[in-house]
C-alpha positions as CSV (number, residue, x, y, z in Angstrom):
1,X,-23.7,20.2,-70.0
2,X,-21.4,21.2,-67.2
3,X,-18.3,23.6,-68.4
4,X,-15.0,22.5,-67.1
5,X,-12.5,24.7,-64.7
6,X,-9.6,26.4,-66.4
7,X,-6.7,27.5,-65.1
8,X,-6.2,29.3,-61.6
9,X,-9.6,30.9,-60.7
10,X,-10.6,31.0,-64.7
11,X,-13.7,29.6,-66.1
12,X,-13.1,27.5,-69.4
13,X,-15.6,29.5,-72.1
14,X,-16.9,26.5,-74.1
15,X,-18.5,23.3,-72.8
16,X,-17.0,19.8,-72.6
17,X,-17.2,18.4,-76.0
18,X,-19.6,15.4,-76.8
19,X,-16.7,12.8,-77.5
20,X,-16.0,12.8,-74.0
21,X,-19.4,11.0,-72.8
22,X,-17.9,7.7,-74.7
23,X,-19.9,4.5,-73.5
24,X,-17.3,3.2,-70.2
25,X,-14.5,1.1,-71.5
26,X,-14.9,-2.6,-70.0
27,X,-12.5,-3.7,-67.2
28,X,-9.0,-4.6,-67.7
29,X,-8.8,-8.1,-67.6
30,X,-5.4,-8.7,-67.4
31,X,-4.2,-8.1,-63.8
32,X,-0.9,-7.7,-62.9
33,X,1.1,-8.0,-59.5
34,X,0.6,-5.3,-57.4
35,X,2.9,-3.2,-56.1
36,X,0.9,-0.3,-55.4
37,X,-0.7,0.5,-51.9
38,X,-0.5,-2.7,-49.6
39,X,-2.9,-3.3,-46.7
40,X,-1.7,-4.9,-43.5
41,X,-4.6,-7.1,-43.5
42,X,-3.3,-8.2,-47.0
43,X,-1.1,-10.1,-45.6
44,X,-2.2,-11.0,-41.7
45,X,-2.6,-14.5,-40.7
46,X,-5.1,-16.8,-39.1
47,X,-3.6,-17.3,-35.6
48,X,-5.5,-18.8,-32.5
49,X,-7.6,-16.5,-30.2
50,X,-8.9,-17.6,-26.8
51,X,-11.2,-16.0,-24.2
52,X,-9.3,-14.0,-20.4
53,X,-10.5,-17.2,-18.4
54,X,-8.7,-19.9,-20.3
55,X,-5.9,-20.9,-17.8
56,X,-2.1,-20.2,-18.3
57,X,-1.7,-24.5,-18.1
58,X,-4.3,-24.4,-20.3
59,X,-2.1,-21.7,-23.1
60,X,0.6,-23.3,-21.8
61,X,-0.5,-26.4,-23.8
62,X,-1.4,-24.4,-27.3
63,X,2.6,-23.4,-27.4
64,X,4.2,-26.8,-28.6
65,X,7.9,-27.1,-30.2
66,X,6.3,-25.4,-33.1
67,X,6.7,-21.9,-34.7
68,X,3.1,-20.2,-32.8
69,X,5.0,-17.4,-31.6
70,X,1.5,-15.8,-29.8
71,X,-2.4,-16.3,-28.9
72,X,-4.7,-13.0,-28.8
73,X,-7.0,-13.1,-26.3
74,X,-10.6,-11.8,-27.4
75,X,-13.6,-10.9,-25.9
76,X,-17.0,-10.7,-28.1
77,X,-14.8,-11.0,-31.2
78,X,-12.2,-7.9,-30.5
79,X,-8.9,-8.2,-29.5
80,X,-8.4,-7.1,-25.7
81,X,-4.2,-8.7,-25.1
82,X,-1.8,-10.8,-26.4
83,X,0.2,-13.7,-24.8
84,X,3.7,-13.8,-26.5
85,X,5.5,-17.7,-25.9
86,X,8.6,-16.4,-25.1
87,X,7.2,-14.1,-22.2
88,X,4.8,-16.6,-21.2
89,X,7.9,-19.0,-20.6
90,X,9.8,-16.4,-19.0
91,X,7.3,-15.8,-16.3
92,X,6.6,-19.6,-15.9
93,X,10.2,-19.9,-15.3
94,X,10.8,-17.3,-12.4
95,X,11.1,-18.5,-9.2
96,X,7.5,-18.5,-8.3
97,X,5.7,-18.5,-11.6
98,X,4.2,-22.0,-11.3
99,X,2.7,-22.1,-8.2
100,X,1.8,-18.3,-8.5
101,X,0.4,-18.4,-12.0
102,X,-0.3,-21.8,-13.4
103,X,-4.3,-22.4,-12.2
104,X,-5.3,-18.8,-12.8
105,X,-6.3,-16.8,-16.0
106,X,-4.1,-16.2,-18.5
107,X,-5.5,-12.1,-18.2
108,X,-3.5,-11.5,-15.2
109,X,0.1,-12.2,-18.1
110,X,-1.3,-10.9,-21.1
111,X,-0.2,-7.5,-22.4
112,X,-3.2,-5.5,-22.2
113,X,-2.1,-2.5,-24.7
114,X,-0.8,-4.8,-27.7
115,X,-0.5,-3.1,-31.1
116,X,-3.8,-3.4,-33.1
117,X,-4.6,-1.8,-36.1
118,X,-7.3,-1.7,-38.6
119,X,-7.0,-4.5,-41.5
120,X,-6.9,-1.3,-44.3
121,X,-4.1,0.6,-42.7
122,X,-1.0,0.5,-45.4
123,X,2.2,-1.5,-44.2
124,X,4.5,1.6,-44.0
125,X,2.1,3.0,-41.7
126,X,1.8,0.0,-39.4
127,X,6.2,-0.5,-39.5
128,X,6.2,3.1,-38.4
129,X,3.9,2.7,-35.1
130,X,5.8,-1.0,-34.8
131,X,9.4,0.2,-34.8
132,X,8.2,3.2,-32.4
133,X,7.3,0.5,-29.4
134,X,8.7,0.1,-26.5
135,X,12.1,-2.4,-27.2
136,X,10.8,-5.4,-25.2
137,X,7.7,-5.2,-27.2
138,X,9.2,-4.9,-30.9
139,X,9.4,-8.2,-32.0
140,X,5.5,-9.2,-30.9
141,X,3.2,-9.9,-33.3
142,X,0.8,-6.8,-34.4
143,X,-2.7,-7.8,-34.3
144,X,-5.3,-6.8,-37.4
145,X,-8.9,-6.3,-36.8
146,X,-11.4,-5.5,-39.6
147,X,-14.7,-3.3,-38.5
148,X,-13.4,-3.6,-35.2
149,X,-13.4,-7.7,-34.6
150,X,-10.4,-9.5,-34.8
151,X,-8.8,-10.5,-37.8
152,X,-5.3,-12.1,-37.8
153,X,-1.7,-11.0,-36.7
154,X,1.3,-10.2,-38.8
155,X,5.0,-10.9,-37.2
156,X,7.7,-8.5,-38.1
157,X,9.9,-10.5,-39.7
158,X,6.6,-10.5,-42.9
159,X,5.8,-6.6,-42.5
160,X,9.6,-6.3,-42.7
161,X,9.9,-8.9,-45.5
162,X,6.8,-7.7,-47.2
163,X,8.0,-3.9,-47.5
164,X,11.4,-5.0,-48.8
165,X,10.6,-6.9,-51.4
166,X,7.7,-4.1,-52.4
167,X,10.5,-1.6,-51.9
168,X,12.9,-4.3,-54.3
169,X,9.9,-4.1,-56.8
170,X,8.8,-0.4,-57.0
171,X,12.5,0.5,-57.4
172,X,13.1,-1.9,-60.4
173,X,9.6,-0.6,-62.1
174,X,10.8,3.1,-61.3
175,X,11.4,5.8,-63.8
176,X,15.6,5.9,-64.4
177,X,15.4,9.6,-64.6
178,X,13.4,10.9,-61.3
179,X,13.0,7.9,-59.2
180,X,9.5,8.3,-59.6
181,X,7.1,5.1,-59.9
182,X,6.3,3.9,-63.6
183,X,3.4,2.9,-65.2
184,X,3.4,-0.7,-63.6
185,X,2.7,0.9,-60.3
186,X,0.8,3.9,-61.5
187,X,-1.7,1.4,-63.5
188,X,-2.0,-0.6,-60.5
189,X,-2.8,2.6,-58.2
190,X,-5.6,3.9,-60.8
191,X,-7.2,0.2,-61.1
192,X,-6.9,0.4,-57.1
193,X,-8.7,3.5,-57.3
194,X,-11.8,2.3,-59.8
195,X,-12.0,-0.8,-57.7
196,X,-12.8,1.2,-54.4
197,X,-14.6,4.3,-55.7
198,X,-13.6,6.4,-52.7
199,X,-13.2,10.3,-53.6
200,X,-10.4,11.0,-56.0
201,X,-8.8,13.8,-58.0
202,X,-5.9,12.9,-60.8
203,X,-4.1,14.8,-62.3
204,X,-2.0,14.3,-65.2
205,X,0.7,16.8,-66.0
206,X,2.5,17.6,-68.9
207,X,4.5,19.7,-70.9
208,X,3.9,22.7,-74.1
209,X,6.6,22.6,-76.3
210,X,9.0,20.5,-74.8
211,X,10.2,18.8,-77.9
212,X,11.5,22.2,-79.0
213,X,13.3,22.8,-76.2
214,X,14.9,19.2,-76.0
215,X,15.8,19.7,-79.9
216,X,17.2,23.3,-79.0
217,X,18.9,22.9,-76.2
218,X,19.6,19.1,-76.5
219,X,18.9,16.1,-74.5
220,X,21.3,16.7,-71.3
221,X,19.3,20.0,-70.4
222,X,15.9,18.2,-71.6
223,X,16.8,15.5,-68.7
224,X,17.6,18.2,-66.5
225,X,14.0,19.4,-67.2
226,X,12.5,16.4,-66.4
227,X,14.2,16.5,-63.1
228,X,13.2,19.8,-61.9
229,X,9.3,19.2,-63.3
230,X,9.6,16.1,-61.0
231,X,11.0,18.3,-58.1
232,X,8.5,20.6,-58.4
233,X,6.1,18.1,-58.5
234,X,7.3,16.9,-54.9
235,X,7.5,20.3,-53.5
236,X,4.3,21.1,-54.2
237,X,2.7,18.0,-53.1
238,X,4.8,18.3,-49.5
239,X,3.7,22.1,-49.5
240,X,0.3,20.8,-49.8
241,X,-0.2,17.3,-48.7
242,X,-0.6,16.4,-45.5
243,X,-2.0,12.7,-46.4
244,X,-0.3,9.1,-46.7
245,X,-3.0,8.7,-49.8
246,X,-1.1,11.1,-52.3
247,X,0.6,9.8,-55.2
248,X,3.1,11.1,-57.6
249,X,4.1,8.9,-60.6
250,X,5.9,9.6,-63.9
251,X,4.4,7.9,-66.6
252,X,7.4,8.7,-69.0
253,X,8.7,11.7,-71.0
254,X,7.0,14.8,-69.7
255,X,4.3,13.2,-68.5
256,X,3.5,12.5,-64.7
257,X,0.6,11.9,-62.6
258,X,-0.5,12.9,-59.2
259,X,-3.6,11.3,-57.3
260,X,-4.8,13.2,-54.4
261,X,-8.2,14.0,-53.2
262,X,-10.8,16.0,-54.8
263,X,-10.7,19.1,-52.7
264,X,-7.0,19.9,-52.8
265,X,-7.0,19.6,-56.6
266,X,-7.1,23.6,-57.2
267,X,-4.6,24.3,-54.8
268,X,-2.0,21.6,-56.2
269,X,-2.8,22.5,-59.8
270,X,-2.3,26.5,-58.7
271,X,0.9,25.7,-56.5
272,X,2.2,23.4,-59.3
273,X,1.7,26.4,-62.2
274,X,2.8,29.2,-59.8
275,X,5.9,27.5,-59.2
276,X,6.7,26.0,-62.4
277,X,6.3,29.3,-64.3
278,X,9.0,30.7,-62.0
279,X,11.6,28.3,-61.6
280,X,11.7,26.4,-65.4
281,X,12.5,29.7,-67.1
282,X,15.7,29.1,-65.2
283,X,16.8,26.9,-67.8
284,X,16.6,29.5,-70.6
285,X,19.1,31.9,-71.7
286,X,18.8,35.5,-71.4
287,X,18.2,36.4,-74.9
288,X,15.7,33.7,-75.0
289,X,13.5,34.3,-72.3
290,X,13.9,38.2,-73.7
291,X,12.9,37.2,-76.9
292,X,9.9,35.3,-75.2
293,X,10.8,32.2,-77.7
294,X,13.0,29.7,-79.1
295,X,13.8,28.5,-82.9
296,X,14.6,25.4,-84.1
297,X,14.4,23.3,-87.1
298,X,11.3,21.5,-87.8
299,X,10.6,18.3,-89.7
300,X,11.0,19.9,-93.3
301,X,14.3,21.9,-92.1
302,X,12.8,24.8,-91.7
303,X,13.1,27.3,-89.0
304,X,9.7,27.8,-86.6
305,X,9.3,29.6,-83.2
306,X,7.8,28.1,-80.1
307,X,6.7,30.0,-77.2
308,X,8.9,29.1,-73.7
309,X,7.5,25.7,-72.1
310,X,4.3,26.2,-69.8
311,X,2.8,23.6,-68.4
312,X,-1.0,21.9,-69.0
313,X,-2.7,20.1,-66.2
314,X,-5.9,17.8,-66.9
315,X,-7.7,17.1,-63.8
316,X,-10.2,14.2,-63.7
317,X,-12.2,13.2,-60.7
318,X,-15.0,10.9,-59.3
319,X,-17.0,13.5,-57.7
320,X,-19.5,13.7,-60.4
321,X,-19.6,10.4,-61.9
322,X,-18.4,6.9,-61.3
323,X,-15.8,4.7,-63.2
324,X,-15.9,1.5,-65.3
325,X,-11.8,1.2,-65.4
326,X,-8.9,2.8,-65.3
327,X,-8.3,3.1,-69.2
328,X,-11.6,5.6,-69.1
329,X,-9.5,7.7,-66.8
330,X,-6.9,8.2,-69.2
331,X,-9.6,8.6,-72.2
332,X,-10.9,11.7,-70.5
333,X,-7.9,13.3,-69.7
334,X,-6.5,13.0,-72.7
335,X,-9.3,14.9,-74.4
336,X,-8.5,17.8,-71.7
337,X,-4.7,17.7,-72.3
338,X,-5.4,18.2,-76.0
339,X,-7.9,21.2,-75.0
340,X,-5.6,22.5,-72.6
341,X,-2.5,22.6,-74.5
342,X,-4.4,24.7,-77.1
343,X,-4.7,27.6,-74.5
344,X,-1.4,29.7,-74.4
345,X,-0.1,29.5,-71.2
346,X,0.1,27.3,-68.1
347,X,-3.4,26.3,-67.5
348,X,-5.6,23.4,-65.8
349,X,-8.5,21.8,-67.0
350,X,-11.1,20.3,-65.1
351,X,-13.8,17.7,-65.9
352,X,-17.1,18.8,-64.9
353,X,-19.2,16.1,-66.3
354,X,-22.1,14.7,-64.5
355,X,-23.2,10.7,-64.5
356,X,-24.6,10.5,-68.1
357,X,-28.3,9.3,-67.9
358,X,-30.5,7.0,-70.0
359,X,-31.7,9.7,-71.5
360,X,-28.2,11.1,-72.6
């Protein structure tokens, strides 16, 4: 068996236990709205494409009292301009756009540089390059193509509708504390993640000893805790992330989650610790950090010491082995938390396994 990775630069002395090669857990099969990652193509529209020689009496004809607010024109199946009703009207109406345009093809009105993205690109992405357009051009329709043919279009008023109410959503499923998204989005993100199988690294953060310090120092400066973990969290996935595809997510307590790719996992998990180590024992007295811990009551009233908080990272990824469901995610890093809080200090484990075989 494959040892796992511990801590910055460290290599873990045992091997993954046994109990971690459980048979896959079947899919979920209770699916729940998602508010996770939305695709523009999730929510284009069949509208009507024609070909450059159709005539402008002929388009002319396809724009009845009705809502069509566009036709793309294509050629071989991908998206070459779009013919928006309202400017089509306008030039029509112009002194000489009848006699000047009407018999000829509707290429010579179309706008040839339209917006067209790709059918997986998410919606805050495409509202980004939309609202960036030139003014006359922001309220045309964007068009969607998917492995390069055309797809549908999406109007502004849905993109704009669409991220509002996902933006309504995520904020009433969000954790009170940080802001952060909860566990309806997170779950939705991980089953997004099964689902596609594309190269992913999770990591699931939490804290050693917090319990003591929320008993010792009560809950006020335990939610203050909270906060800064979560700040830290952000800083270090801003210091290094430079992808849309990053995720941060606080599942509850002091626990979180961050999704990133496999080969920035070390340098979050060693960005994360470096930074945590130095900026949480902020929130300790002198004498305690002098003493190096803190004393409080236990269960049976009676006083024990527990080192200052560190911080224990379990990092499971894809790169070795494939996924039934998202529930086997959290199996396996559960196992590492438990094996990585038993290691004094802030540490991060991570999963080595290979695919088991038939003959595991």
């Amino acid at each position: 068996m494959e040892p796992v990775s511990i801590g910055p630069g460290r290599q873990a002395p045992s091997e993954v236990d046994q109990s971690l090669r459980d048979d896959p857990l079947p899919p979920d099969p209770h699916g729940l709205p998602d508010i996770g990652e939305i695709a523009i193509g999730d929510i284009a529209r069949q509208s009507p494409a024609v070909d450059g020689q159709k005539t402008v009496a002929e388009m002319k004809d396809l724009f009845p009292a009705g809502t069509l607010q566009g036709v793309v024109v294509v050629e071989d199946q991908k998206p070459v301009g779009l013919v928006m009703k309202n400017e089509l009207y306008y030039r029509l109406g112009s002194q000489y756009g009848v006699p000047l345009y009407y018999k000829r093809p509707i290429r010579l009105l179309m706008d040839k540089e339209p917006l067209v993205v790709d059918a997986g690109m998410p919606l805050e992405a495409v509202s980004h390059q939309a609202m960036t357009r030139q003014e006359a051009k922001l309220y045309d329709l964007i068009i969607v193509t998917k492995g390069g043919r055309y797809w549908g279009t999406v109007s502004i008023i849905d993109l704009l509708r669409q991220l509002t109410d996902r933006q309504i959503r995520s904020a009433a499923n969000a954790n009170p504390l940080t802001g952060l998204p909860g566990n309806l989005v997170i779950e939705e993100r991980l089953k997004k993640l099964v689902a596609q199988n594309e190269p992913f690294a999770i990591l699931y953060v939490d804290l050693d000893n917090f319990k003591a310090f929320n008993d010792r120092y009560g809950f006020e400066q335990g939610d203050r805790a909270l906060r800064l973990t979560s700040a830290i969290l952000s800083q270090a996935m801003t210091a290094c992330s430079d992808s849309h595809a990053d995720f941060l997510g606080h599942i509850g307590g002091d626990d979180f989650i961050f999704i990133t790719c496999p080969e920035k996992a070390d340098t979050l998990c060693q960005a994360i610790i470096a930074r945590f180590d130095r900026e949480f024992r902020t929130l300790y007295p002198p004498e305690d950090l002098a003493n190096g811990f803190i004393t409080v009551l236990n269960r049976k009233g009676q006083e024990e010491s527990f080192p200052i908080t560190t911080i224990s990272i379990a990092v499971v990824d894809n790169t070795e082995r494939g996924f039934a469901s998202y529930l086997e995610l959290g199996e396996i890093a559960s196992q590492l938390k438990r094996r990585a809080k038993a290691i004094e200090g802030s540490v991060y484990l991570t999963d080595r396994r290979k695919q088991p075989t038939a003959q595991d």
